[in-house]
Backbone as CSV, one residue per row, in Angstrom:
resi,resn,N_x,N_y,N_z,CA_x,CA_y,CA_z,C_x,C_y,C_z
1,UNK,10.454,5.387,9.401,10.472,3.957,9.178,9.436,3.581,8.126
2,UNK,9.730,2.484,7.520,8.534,2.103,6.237,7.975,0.884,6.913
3,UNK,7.040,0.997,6.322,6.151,-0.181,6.742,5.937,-1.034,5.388
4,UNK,6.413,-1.255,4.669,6.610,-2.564,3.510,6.513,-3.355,4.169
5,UNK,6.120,-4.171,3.511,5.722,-6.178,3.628,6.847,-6.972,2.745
6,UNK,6.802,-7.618,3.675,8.161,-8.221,3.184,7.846,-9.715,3.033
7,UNK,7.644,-10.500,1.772,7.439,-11.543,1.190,8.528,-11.857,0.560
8,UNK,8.283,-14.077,0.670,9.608,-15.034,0.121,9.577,-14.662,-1.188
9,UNK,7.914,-13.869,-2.109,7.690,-14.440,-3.422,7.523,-13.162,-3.532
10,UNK,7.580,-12.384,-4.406,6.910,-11.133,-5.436,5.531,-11.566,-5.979
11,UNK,4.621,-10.978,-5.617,3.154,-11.309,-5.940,2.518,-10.227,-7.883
12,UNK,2.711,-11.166,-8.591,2.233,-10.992,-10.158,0.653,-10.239,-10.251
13,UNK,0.661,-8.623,-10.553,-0.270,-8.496,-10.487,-1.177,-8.836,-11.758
14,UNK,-2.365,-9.515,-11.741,-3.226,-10.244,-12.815,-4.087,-9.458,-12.304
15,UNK,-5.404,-9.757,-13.842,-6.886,-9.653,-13.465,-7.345,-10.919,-13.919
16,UNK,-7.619,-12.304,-13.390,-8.135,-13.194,-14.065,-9.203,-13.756,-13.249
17,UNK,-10.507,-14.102,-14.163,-11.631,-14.453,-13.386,-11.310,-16.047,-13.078
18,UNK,-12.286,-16.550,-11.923,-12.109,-17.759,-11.238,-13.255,-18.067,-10.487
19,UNK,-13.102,-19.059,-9.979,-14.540,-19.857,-9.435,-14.154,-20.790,-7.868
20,UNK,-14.707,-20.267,-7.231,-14.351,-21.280,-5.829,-15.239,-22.348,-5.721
21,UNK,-14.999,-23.517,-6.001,-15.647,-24.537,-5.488,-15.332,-25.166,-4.025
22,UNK,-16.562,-25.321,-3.624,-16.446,-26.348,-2.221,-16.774,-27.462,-2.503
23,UNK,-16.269,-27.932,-1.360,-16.430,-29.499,-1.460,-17.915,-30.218,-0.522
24,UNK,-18.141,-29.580,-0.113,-19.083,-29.986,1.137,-20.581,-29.656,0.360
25,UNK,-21.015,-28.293,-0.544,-22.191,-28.512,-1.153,-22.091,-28.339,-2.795
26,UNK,-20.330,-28.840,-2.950,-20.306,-28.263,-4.352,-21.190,-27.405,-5.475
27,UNK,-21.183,-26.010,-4.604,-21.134,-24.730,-4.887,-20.277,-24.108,-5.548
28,UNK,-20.603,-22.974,-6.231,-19.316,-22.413,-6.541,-19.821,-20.779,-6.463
29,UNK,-18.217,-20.251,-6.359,-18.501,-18.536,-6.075,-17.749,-18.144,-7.547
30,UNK,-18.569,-17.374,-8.045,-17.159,-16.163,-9.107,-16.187,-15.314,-8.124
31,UNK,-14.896,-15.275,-8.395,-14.283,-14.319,-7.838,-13.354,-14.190,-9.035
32,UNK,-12.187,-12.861,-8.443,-11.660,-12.263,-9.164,-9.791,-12.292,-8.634
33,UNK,-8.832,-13.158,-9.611,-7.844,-13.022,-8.630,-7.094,-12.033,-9.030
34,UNK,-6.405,-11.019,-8.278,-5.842,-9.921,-8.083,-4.232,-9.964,-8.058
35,UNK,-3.715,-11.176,-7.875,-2.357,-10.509,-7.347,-2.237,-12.449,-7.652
36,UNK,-0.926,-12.662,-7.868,-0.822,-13.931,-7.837,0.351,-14.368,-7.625
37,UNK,1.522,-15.753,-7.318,3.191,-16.064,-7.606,2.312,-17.636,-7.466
38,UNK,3.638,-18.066,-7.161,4.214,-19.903,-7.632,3.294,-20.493,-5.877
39,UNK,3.128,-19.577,-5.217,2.395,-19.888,-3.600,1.428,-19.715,-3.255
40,UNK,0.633,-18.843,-3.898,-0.494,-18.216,-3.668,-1.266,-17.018,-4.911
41,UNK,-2.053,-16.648,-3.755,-2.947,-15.747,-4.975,-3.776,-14.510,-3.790
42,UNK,-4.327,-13.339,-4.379,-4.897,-12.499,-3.790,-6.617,-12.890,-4.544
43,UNK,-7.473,-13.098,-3.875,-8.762,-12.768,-4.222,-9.766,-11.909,-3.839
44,UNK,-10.684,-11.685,-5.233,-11.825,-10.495,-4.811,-12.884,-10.785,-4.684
45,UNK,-13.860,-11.105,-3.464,-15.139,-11.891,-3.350,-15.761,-10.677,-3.097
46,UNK,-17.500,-11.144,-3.322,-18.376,-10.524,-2.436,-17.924,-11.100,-1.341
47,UNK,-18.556,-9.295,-0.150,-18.090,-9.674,1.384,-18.926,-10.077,1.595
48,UNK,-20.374,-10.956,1.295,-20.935,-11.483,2.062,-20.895,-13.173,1.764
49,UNK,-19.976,-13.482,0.952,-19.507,-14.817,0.073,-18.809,-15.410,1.609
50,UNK,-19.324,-16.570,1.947,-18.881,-17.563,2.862,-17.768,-18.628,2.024
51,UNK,-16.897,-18.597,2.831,-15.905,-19.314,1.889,-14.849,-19.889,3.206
52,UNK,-15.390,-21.411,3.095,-14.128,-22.622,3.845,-13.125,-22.028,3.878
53,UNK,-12.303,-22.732,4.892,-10.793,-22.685,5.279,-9.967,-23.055,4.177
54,UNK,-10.585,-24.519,3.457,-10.311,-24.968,1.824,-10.780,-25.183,0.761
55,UNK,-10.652,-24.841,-0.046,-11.323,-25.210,-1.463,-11.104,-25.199,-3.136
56,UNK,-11.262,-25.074,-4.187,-10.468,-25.398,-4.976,-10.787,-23.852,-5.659
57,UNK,-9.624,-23.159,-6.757,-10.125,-22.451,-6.888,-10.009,-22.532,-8.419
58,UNK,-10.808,-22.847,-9.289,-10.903,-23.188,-10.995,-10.310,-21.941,-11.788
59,UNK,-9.454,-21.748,-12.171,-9.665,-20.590,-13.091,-9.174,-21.122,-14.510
60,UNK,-10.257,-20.823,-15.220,-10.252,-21.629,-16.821,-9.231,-20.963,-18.202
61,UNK,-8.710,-19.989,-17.394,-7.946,-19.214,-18.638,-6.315,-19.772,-18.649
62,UNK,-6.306,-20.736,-17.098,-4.766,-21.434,-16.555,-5.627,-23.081,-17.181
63,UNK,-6.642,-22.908,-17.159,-7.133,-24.107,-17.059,-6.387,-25.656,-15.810
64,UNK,-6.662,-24.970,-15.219,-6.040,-25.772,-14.057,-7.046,-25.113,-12.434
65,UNK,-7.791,-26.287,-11.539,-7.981,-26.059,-10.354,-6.941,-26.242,-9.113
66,UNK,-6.759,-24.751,-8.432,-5.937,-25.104,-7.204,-6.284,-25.355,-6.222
67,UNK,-5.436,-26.370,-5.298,-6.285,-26.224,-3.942,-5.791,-25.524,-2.942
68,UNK,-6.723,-24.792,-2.112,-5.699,-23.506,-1.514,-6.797,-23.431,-0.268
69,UNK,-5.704,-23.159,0.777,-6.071,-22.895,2.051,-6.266,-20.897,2.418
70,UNK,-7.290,-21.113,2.576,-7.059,-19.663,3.078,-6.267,-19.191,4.461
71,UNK,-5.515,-17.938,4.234,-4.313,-17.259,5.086,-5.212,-16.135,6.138
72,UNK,-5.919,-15.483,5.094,-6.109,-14.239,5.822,-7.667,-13.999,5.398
73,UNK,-8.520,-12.915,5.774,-9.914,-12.325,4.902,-9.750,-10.781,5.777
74,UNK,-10.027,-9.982,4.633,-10.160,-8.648,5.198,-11.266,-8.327,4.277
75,UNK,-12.396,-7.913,4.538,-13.716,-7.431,3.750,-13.835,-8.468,2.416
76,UNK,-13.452,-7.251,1.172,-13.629,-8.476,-0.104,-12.717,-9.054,-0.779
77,UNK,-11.772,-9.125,0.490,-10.387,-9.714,-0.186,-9.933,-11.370,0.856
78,UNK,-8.983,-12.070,-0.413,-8.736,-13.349,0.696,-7.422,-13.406,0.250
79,UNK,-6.590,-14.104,1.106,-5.038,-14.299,0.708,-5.078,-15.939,0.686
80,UNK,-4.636,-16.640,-0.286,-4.650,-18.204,0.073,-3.297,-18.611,-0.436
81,UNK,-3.015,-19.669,0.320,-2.099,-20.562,-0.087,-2.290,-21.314,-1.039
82,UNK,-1.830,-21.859,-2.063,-2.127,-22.766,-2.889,-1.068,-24.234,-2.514
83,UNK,-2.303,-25.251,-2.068,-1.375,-26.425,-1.651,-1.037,-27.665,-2.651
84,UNK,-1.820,-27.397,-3.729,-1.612,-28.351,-4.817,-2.779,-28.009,-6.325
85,UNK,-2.577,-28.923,-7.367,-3.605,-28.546,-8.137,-4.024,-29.854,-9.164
86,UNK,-4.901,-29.539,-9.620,-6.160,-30.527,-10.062,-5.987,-30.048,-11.574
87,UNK,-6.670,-30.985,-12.441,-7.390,-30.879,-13.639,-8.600,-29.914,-13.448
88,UNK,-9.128,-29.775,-14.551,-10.557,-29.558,-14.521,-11.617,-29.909,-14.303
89,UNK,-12.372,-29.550,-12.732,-13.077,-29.890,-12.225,-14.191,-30.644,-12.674
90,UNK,-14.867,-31.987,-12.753,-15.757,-32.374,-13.558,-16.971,-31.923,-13.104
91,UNK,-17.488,-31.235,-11.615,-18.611,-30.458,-11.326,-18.457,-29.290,-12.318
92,UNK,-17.574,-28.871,-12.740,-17.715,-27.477,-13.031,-18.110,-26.974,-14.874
93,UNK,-19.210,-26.264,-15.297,-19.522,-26.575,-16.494,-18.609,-25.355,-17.223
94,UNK,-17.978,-24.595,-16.768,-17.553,-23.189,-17.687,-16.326,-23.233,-18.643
């Protein structure tokens, strides 16, 4: 028997850098997204990076912030939903 994962979307593998902003101490983390489609995205944090249930995630090369709920966390990885998206963050200087 195989054990494949079986997804609505085919996940685009990228390397594009990105930035998690929160909303609560508008902070931000560098991360790295890994895997991406039209729903979501795979990210690469430090595992010791605290990161909300939500938050936006900037990446300047789409030039567009998403807002995305996180799905899953396994060590330095996160799976999020993306529930909508923003302009460019005016906290954010990069």
């Amino acid at each position: 028997m195989s054990t494949k994962e079986f997804r609505s979307e085919h996940r685009k593998r990228v390397l594009k850098g990105a930035t998690i902003i929160t909303s609560i101490t508008n902070s931000e983390t560098t991360c790295t997204i890994r895997n991406q489609h039209a729903a979501g995205a795979e990210l690469k944090v430090p595992v010791e990076t605290r990161v909300p249930p939500e938050f936006l995630l900037y990446v300047p090369v789409d030039g567009i912030a998403y807002r995305c709920v996180m799905r899953w966390r396994k060590n330095d990885r996160i799976g999020v939903q993306f529930t909508g998206t923003e302009t460019k963050p005016r906290l954010h200087y990069g």
